[in-house]
N, C-alpha and C positions, 0 to 999 in steps of 0.2 A: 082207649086203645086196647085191641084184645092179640095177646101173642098165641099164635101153633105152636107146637112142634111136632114135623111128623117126619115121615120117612119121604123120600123125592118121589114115589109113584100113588103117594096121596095128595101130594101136592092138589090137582085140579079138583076131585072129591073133595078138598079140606076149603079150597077157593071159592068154589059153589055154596059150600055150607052158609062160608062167611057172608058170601051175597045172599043168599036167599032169608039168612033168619038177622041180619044187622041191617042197617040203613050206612053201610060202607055202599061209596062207588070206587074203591080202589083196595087192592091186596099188593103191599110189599113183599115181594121172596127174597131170601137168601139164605144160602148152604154154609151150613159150618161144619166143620170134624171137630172131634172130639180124640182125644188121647185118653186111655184108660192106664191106669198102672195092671201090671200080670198079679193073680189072682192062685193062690196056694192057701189050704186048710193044714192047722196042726190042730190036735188036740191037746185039751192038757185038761189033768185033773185037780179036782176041789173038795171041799168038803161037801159038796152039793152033788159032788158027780163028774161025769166027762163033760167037757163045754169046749167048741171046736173055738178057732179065733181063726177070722180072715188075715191074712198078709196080705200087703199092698205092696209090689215091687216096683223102679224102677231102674230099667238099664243094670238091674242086678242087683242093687241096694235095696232091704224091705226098710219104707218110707213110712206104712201105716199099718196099725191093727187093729182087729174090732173082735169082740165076740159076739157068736152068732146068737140073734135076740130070739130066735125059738127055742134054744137050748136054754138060757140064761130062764126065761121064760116059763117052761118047763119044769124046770129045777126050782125055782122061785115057789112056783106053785103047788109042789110036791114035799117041799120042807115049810110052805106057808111064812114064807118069809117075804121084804122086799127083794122086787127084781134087781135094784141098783146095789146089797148088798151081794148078790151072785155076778154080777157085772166085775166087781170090783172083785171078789175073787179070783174071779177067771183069769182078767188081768196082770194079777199080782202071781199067780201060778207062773204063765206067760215070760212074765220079766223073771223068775227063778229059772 
C-alpha cells in the first residue's frame, strides 16, 4: 500500500502518477484538515548565544516549545560543542 499526501488540485496529477508507475487499478481519496497550534518566536539567551524557541499555542494557552535547530545548530558548531548540550540550554533559559 503506498499513501499521498497532497494538496486537492494534485489530486488527478498525483492519481495518474499512481497508475502509470504501480500495477494499482484503483486510488482511494480522502480529505482531511488539520489543526495547527498559533506559532510566536521568543528569544532567549545562553552561554552559546541567542537561540530563538518556537511556542505552540492553543486557544491561548502556549501547549509546546521547541528551539529553533538552526540556531542551536549554529551555536553547537561555533563553540564545537554537542548540539543536544545547546538544545538543553536554550531550554532551560526558556523555563527561567
Amino acid at each position: 500500500m503506498a499513501t499521498v499526501l497532497c494538496s486537492p488540485e494534485l489530486t488527478d496529477t498525483m492519481a495518474r502518477l499512481l497508475f502509470q508507475e504501480t500495477g494499482t487499478f484503483g486510488v482511494r481519496i480522502r480529505e482531511q484538515d488539520r489543526l495547527v497550534l498559533a506559532r510566536e518566536w521568543r528569544t532567549v539567551t545562553t552561554p552559546y548565544g541567542e537561540i530563538r524557541i518556537k511556542i505552540g499555542s492553543w486557544q491561548g494557552e502556549a501547549l509546546s516549545f521547541s528551539p529553533e535547530y538552526e540556531d542551536c545548530r549554529a551555536a553547537a558548531e561555533e563553540h564545537k560543542i554537542p548540539l543536544k548540550t545547546v538544545y538543553q540550554a536554550a531550554l532551560a533559559a526558556y523555563h527561567h
